[in-house]
C-alpha positions in Angstrom: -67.9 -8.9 -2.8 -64.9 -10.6 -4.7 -63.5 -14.0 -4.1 -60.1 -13.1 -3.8 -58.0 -14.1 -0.8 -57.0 -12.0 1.6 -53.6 -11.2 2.8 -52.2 -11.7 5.5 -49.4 -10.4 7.4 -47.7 -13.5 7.9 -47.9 -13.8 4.2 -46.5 -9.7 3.4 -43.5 -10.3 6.1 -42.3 -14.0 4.5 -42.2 -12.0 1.3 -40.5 -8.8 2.5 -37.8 -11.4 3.4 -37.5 -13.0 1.3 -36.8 -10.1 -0.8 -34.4 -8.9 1.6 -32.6 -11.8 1.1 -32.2 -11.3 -2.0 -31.5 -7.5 -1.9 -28.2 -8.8 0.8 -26.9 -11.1 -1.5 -26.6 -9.4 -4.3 -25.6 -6.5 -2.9 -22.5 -8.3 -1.0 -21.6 -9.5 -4.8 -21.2 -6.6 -5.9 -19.6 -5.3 -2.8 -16.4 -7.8 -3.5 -16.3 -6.9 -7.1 -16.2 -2.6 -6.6 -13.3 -3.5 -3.7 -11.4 -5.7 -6.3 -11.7 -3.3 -9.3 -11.2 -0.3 -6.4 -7.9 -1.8 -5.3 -6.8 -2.4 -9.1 -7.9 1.2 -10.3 -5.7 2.4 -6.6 -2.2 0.1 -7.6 -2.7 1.7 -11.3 -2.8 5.2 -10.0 0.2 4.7 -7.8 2.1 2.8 -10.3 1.6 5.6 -12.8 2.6 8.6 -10.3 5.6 6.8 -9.9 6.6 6.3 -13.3 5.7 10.0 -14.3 7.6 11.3 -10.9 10.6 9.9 -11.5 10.6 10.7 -15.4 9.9 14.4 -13.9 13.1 14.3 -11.4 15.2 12.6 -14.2 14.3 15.9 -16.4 14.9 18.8 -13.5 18.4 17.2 -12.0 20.8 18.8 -13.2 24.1 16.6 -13.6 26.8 17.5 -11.3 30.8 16.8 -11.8 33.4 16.6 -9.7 37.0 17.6 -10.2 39.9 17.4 -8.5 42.9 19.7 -8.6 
């Protein structure tokens, strides 16, 4: 047979955690990044309805005098 160790669970579960580990952190860095650039991407939107609302309403009033007799 070969002289190669054999492996053990102990040895497959330390390393399934420790790549777990891993996995969470990076995963949680990236998680506050997408919620910053979602919130920034969210104001923009709403910012630019706004601004292209209100140019819309300032086009369609019509302008309305009063006169008195």
């Amino acid at each position: 047979m070969s002289d190669t160790p054999h492996i053990s669970r102990e040895d497959l579960e330390s390393k399934f955690r420790a790549l777990q580990a891993d996995i969470q952190g990076r995963a949680s860095d990236k998680k506050q990044s997408l919620i910053a650039a979602g919130s920034a991407v969210a104001a923009i939107v709403v910012i630019l309805a706004y601004i292209v609302g209100r140019r819309g309403g300032r086009r369609r009033s019509g302008r309305v005098e009063f006169r008195r007799f």
